[in-house]
DRENFIVO-81094 format. One line per field, with one value per residue (C-alpha): x, y, z; residue number from 1; residue in one letter. Coordinates in nm, 4 decimals. Layout:
# residues N
px <- X,...
py <- Y,...
pz <- Z,...
nr <- NUM,...
rest <- A,...
# end
This chain:
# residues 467
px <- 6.3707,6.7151,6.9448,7.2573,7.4905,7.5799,7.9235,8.0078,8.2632,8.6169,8.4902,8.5144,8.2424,8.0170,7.7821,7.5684,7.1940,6.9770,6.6306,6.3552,6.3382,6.4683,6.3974,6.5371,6.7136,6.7694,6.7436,7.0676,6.8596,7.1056,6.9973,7.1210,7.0451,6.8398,7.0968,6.9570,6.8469,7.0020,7.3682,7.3334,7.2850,7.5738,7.8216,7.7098,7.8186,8.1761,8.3720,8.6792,8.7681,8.6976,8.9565,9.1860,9.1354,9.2119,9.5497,9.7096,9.6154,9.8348,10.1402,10.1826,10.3287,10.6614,10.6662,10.4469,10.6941,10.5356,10.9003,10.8723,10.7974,10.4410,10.4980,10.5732,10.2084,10.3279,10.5218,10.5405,10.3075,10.1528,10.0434,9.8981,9.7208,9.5368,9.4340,9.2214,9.1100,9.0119,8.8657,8.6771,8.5085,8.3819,8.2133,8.0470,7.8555,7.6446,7.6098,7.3260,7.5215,7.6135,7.9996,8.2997,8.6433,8.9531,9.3229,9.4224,9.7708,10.0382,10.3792,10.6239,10.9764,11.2779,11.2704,11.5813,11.4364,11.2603,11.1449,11.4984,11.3786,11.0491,10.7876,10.4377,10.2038,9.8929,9.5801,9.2989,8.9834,8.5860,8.3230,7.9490,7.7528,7.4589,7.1153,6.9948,7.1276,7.0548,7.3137,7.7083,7.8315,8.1790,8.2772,8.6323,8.7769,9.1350,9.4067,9.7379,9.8676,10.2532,10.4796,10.8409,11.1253,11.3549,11.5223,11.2856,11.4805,11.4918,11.2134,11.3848,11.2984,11.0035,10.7789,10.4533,10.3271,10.0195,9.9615,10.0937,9.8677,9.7313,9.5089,9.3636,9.3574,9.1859,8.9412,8.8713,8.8169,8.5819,8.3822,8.3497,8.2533,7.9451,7.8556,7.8280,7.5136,7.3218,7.2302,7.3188,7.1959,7.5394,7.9323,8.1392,8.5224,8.6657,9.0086,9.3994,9.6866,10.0573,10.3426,10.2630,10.5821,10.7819,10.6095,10.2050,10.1743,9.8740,9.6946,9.8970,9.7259,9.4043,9.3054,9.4370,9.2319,8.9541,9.0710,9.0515,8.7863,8.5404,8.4231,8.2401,8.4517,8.2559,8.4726,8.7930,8.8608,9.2399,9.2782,9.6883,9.7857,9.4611,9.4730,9.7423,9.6519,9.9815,10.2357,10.6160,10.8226,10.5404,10.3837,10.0080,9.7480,9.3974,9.1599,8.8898,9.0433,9.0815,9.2133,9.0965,9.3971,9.2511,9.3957,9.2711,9.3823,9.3277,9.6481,9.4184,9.4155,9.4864,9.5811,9.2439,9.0574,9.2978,9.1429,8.7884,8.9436,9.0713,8.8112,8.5320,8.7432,8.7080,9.0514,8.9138,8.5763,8.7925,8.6461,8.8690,8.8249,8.4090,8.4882,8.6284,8.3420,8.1189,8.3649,8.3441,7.9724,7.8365,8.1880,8.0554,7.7101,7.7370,8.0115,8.0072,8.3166,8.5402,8.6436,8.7166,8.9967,9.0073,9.4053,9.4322,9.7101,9.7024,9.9224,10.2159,10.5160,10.7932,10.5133,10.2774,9.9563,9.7616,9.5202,9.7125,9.7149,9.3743,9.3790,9.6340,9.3298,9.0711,8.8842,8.8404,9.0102,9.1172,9.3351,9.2135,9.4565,9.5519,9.5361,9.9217,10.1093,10.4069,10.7632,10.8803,10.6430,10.6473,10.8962,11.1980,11.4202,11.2622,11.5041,11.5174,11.7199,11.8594,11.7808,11.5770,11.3582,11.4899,11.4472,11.2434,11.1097,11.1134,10.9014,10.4774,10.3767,9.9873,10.0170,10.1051,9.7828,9.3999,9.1200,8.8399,8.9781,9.0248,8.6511,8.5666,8.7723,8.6492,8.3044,8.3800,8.3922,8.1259,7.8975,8.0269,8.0232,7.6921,7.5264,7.6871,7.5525,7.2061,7.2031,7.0463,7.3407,7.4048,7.2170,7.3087,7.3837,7.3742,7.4348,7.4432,7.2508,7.5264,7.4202,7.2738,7.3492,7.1045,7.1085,6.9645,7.1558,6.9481,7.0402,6.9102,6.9755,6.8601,6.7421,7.0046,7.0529,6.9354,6.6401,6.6362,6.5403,6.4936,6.2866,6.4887,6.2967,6.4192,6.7258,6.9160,7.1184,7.4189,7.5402,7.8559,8.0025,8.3413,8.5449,8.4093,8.5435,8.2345,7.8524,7.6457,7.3180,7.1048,6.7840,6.5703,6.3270,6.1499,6.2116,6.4963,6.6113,6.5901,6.6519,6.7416,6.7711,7.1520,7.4033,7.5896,7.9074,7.9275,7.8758,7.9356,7.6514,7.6363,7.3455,7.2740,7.0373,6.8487,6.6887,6.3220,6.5725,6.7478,7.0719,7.2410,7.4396,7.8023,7.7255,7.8154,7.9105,7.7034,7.8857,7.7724,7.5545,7.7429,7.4871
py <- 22.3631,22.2502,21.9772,21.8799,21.6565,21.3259,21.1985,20.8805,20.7498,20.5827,20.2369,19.8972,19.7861,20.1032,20.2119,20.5116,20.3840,20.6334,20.7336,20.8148,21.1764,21.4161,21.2515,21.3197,21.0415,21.1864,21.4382,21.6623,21.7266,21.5126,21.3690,21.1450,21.3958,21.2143,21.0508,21.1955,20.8377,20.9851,21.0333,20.7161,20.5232,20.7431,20.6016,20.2869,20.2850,20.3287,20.0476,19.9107,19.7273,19.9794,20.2079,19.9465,19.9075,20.2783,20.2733,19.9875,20.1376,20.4556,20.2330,20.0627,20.3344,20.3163,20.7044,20.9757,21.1903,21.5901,21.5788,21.2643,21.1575,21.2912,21.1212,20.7485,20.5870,20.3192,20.5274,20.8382,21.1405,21.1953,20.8061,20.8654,21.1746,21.0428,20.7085,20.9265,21.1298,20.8020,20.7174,21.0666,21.0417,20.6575,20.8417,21.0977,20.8859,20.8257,21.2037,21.2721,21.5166,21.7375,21.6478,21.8002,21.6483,21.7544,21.8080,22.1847,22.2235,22.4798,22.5581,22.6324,22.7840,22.6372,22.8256,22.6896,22.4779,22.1884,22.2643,22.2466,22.2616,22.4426,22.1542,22.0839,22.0893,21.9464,21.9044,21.6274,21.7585,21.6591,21.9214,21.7906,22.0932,22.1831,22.1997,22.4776,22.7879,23.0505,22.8650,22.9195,22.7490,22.5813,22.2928,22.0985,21.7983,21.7045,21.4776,21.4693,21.2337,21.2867,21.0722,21.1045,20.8684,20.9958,21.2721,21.5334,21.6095,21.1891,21.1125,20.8236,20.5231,20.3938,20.5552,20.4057,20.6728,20.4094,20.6035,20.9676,21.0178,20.7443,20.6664,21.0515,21.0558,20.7157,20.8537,21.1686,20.9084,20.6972,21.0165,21.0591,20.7418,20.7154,21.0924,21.1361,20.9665,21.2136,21.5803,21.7976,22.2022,22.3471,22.2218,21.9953,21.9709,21.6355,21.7461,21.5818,21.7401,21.7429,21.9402,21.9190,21.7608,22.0011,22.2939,22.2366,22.3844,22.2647,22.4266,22.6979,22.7519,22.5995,22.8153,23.1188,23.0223,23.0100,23.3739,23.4953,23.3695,23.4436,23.1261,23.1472,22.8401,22.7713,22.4574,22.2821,21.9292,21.8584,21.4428,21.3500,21.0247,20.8815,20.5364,20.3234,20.2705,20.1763,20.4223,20.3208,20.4114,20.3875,20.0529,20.2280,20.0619,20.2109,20.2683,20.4344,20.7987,21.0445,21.3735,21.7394,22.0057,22.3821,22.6881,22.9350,23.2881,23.3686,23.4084,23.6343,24.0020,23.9238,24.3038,24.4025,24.1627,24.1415,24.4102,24.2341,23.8944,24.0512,24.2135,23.9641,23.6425,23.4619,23.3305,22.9761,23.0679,23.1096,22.9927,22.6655,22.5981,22.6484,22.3668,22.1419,22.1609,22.1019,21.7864,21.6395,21.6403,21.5383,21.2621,21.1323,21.1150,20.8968,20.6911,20.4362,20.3477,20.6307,20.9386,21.3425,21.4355,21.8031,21.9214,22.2821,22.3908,22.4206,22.1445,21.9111,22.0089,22.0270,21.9527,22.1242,22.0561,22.1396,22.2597,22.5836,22.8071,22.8168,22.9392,23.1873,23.3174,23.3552,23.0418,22.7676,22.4490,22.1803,21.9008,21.5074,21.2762,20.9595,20.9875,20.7917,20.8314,20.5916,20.7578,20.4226,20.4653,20.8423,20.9546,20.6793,20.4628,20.1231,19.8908,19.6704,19.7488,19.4873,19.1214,18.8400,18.9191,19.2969,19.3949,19.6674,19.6950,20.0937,20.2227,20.3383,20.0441,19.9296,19.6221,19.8490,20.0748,19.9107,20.0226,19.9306,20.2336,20.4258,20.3740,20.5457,20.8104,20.8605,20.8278,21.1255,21.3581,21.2160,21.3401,21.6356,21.7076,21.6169,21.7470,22.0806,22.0371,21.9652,22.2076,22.5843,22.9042,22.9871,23.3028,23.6413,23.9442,23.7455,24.0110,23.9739,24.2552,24.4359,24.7548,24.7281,24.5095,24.2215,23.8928,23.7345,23.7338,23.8675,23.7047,23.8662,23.7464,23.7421,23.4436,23.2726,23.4844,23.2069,22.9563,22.7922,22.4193,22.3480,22.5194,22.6764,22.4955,22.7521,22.8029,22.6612,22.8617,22.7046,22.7796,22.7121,22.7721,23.0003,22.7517,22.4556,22.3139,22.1516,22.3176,22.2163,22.3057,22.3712,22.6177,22.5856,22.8883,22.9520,23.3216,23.5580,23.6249,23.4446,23.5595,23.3358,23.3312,23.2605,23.5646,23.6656,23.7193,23.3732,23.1990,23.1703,23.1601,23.0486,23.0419,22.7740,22.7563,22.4365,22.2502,22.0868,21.7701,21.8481,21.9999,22.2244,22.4860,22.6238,22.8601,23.1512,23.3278,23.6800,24.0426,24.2284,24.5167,24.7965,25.0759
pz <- 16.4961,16.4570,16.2925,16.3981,16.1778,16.2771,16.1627,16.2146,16.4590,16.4289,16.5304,16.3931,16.2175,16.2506,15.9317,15.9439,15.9055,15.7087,15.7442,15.4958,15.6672,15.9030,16.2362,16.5979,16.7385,17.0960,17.3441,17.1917,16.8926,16.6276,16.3466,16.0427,15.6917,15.4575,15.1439,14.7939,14.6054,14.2900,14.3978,14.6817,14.3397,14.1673,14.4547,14.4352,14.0546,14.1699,14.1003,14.2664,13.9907,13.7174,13.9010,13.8962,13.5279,13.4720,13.7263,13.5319,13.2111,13.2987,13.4240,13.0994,12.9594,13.1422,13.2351,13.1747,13.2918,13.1377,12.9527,12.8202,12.4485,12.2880,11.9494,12.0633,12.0433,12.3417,12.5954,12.7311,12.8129,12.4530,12.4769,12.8168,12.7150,12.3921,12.6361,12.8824,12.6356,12.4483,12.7866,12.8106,12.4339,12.5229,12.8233,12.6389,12.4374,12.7071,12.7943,12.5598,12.4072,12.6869,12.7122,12.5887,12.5437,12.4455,12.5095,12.6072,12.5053,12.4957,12.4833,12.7697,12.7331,12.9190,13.2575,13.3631,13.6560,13.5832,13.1984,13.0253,12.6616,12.5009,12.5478,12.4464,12.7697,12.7737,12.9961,12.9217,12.9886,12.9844,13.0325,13.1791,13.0167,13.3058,13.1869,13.3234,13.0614,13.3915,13.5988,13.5082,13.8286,13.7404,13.9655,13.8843,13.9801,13.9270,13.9549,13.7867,13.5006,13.5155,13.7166,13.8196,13.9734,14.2115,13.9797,13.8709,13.5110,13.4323,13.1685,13.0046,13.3822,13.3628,13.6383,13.7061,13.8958,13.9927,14.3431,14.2646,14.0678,13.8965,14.2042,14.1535,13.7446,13.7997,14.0649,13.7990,13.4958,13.6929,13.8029,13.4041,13.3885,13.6362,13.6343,13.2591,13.2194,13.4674,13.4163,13.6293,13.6644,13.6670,13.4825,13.5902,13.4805,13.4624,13.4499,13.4450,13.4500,13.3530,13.4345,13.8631,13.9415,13.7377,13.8899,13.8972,13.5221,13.4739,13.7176,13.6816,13.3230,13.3835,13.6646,13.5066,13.2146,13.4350,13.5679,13.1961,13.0607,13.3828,13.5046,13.7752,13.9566,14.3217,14.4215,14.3018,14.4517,14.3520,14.4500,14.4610,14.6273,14.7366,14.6748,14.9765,15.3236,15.4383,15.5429,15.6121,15.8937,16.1398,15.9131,16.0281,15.7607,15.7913,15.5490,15.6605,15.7078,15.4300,15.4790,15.3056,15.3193,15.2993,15.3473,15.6715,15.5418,15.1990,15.0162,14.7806,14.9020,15.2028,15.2807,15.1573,15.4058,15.6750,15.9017,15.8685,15.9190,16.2282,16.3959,16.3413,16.4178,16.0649,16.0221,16.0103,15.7914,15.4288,15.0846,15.1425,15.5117,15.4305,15.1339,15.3335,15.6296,15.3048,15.1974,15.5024,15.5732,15.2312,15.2382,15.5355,15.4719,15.2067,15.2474,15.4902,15.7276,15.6535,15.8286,15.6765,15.8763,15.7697,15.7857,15.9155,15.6485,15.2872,15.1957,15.3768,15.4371,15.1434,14.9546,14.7223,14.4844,14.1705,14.4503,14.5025,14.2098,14.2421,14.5870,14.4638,14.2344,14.4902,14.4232,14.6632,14.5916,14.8341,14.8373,14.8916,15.0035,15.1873,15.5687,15.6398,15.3175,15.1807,15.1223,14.9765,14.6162,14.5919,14.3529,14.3867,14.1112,14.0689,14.2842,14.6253,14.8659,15.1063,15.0983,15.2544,15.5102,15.5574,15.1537,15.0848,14.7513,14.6440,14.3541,14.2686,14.1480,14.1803,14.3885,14.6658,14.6267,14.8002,14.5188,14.8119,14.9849,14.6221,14.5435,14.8711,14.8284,14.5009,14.6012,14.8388,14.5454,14.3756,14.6741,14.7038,14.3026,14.2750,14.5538,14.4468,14.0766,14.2308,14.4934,14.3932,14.3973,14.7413,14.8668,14.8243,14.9920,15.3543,15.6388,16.0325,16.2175,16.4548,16.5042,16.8335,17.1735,17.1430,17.3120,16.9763,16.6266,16.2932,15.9635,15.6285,15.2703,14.9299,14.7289,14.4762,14.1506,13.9496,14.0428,13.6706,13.6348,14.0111,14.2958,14.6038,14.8632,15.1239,15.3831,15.6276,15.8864,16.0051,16.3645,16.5828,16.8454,16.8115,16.9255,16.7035,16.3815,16.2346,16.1843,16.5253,16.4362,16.1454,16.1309,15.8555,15.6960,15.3623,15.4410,15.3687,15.6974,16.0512,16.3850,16.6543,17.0529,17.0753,17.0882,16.7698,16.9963,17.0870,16.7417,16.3777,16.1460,15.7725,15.5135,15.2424,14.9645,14.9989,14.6807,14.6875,14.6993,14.9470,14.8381,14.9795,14.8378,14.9760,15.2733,15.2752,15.6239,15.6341,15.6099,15.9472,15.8818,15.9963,15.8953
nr <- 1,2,3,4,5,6,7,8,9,10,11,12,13,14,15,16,17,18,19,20,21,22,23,24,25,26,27,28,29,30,31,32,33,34,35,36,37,38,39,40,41,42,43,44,45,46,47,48,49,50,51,52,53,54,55,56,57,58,59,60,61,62,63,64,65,66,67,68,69,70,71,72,73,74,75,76,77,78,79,80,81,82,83,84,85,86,87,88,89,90,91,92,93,94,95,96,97,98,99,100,101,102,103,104,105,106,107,108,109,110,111,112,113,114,115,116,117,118,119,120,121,122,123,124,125,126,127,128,129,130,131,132,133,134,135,136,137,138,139,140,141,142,143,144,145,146,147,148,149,150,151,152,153,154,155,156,157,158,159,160,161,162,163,164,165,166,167,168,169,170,171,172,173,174,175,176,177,178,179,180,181,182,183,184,185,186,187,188,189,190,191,192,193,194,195,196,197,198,199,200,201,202,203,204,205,206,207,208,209,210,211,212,213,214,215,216,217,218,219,220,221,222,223,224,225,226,227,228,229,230,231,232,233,234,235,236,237,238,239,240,241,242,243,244,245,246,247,248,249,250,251,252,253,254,255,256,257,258,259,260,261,262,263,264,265,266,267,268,269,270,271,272,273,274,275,276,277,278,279,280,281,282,283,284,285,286,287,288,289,290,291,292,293,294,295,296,297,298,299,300,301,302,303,304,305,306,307,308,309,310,311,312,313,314,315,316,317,318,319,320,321,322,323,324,325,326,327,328,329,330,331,332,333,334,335,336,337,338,339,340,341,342,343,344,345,346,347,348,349,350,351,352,353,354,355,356,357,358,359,360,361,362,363,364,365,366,367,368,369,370,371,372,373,374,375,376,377,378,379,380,381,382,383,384,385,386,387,388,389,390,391,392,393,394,395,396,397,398,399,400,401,402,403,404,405,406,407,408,409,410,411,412,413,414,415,416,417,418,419,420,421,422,423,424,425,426,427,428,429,430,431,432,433,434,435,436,437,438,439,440,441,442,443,444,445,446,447,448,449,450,451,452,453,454,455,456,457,458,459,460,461,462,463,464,465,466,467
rest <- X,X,X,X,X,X,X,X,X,X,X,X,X,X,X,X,X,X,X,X,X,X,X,X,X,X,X,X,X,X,X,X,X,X,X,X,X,X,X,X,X,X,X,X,X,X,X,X,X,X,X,X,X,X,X,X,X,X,X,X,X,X,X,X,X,X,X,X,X,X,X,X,X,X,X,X,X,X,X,X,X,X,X,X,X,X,X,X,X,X,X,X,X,X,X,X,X,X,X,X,X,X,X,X,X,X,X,X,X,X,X,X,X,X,X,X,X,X,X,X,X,X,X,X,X,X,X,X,X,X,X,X,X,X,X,X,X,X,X,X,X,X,X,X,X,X,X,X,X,X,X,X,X,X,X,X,X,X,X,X,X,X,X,X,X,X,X,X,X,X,X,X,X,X,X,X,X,X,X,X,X,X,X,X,X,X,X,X,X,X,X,X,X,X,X,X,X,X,X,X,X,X,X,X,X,X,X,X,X,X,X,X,X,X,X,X,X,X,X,X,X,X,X,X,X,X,X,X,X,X,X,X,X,X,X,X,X,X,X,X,X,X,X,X,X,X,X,X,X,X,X,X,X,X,X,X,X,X,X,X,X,X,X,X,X,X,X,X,X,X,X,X,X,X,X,X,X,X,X,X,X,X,X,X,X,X,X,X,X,X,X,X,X,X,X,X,X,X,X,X,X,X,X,X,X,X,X,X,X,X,X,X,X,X,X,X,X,X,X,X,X,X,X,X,X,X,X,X,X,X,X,X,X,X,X,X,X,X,X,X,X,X,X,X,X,X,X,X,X,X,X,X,X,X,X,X,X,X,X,X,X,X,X,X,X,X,X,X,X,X,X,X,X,X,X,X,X,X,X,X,X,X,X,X,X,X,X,X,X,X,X,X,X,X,X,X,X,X,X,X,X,X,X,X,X,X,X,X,X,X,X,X,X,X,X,X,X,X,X,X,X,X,X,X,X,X,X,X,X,X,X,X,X,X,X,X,X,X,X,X,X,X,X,X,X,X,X,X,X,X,X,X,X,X,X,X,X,X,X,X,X,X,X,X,X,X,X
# end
């Protein structure tokens, strides 16, 4: 038996009804995946106006430019740090316990770029300890708190940096907010960072911390202007898009993988390209009227992200961002230009951002997040039988190396066709291995652990059994 997702279309008006079960709505086999009543109530929580709350609470401190004062308790980026972190220690009060806060700071010499004196550098961070002591899954979620105006080196102008990135430090604060009150088997990091526009620094030492100290990191979700529907130039305003930028080759050893890349056709299948699939499916499951575009490149051009030192490392990280972006509030001098009916008013302020479309997005990662946290490891040792000429593909794989506070329920085995972007079908098996009547030459295949509720873990593409 097989499952196809159903993701819902671009139309006006269209919601995707849920059912109490796996059911077959028509002769192609699709079907709508059953919502987990825990994290459906976790979105709900998300609040338009609480994200609001946390974007204007950034912009009142003029800049938070990562060269900007730390001592001044109004202005500048040691005000804005000590807020969220205020903002993180209110949360974890309600986490039983279980969260962590703190600021993770260090100092960076001048470098003669964009860091012209030594400087204190600092990431605000929140750690959601997981229950289960067998499971060190890491998951992270990010945005970044620094703004800028239109010169990189100026941290005296006031900056309100409400879209880039208030809209994803907002969308990482509210996460805190809702999520903290629910366990969850494995860690989450609540995480916002400085130093991006200088040079992403803050991913640059929070993912090499992770490198150092061994965390076992499965997914990074980097948010960075997420929160305006209205582009300029082509004056496009849509809301219910949201696109997921993820590398195809793996800047990580590339030369040690290239040859099996090559021969087996998986320059599409990376760790970032599978998060994205995952992004998409669990985004669109559970949040009504919007759309995953998935972006076929690791970032835009002339652009970058906190997203990529991580993919540097080997992990897989992704970047969330608004489908038709504004030029006019990303990193200008506050001024008007023009007059009467032909001004045009340049600068990030909030009144140009739309928090119903921010509270989707952000409900995106909640999903995702937390149907991660809840879902078992992902299998192990998954291999593809190619040894002989079959007309039928073998799958074989171990169970998850940990199986603490929840039950692995069993497997599903994802299938698609070469040429496809998105999973077709779904097989699922209590067993360790499947075989199935559809050639391995004409498909991809995937495994996932699946949990008794229903969560599914990251798949994980098989190695072909060559002896």
């Amino acid at each position: 038996m097989y499952h196809q997702y159903l993701r819902p279309a671009r139309l006006a008006g269209l919601t995707a009804f849920l059912v109490s079960s796996l059911t077959y709505l028509n002769a192609s086999g699709q079907t709508i995946t059953q919502r987990d009543p825990v994290i459906a109530d976790l979105v709900s929580q998300i609040s338009a106006d609480s994200l609001k709350a946390h974007v204007d609470g950034l912009v009142r401190f003029g800049t938070r430019h990562t060269l900007s004062t730390t001592t001044d308790p109004k202005k500048g980026t040691g005000a804005a740090r000590n807020w969220i972190l205020g903002k993180f220690q209110q949360y974890a009060r309600q986490s039983g316990g279980r969260m962590t806060t703190g600021i993770d700071s260090w100092t960076l010499a001048a470098d003669g770029r964009r860091i012209d004196k030594a400087s204190e550098i600092a990431n605000v961070m929140a750690t959601l300890k997981g229950t289960d002591p067998t499971d060190d899954r890491v998951f992270i979620v990010q945005g970044h708190m620094d703004s800028r105006v239109t010169n990189v080196m100026n941290r005296e102008s006031d900056a309100p940096g409400a879209n880039d990135d208030g809209s994803g430090t907002a969308a990482v604060i509210e996460l805190c907010r809702v999520m903290s009150k629910t366990p969850f088997p494995a860690t989450i990091i609540f995480a916002t960072l400085t130093g991006e526009e200088q040079g992403l620094l803050g991913a640059e030492h929070l993912s090499e911390r992770a490198v150092q100290e061994k965390w076992n990191v499965e997914a990074v979700l980097n948010n960075d202007i997420m929160g305006s529907n209205h582009s300029n130039e082509t004056n496009i305003i849509d809301n219910t898009r949201l696109r997921v930028f993820s590398e195809g080759l793996p800047a990580y050893q590339l030369s040690d993988r290239a040859a099996n890349i090559r021969q087996f056709g998986s320059e599409n299948d990376g760790k970032a390209r599978t998060l994205a699939r995952y992004v998409k499916e669990l985004g669109e499951r559970y949040v009504d009227n919007l759309e995953i575009i998935t972006v076929y490149r690791n970032d835009r051009y002339l652009r970058g992200g906190d997203h990529t030192p991580y993919v540097q490392r080997g992990f897989a990280a992704v970047r969330l961002t608004e489908m038709n972006e504004n030029y006019d509030h990303q990193h200008q001098d506050l001024r008007t230009e023009g007059t009467g009916a032909k001004a045009v008013e340049f600068g990030d302020y909030a009144r140009f951002m739309d928090f119903a479309y921010l509270k989707k997005n952000t409900a995106v990662n909640l999903a995702t997040l937390a149907n991660l946290a809840k879902a078992p490891a992902p299998p192990q040792q998954v291999t593809i039988e190619v040894r002989n000429l079959t007309n039928s593909t073998a799958l074989y794989w171990q169970a998850p190396k940990t199986d603490g506070s929840r039950k692995t329920k069993g497997y599903y085995v994802l299938m698609r066709e070469t040429h496809m972007p998105y999973w077709q079908k779904k097989f699922f098996t209590t067993k360790l291995g499947m075989t199935l009547p559809y050639s391995k030459d004409n498909y991809f295949y995937a495994v996932q652990a699946v949990s008794d509720d229903g969560n599914e873990s990251i798949p994980v593409l098989p190695s072909p059994n060559l002896r």
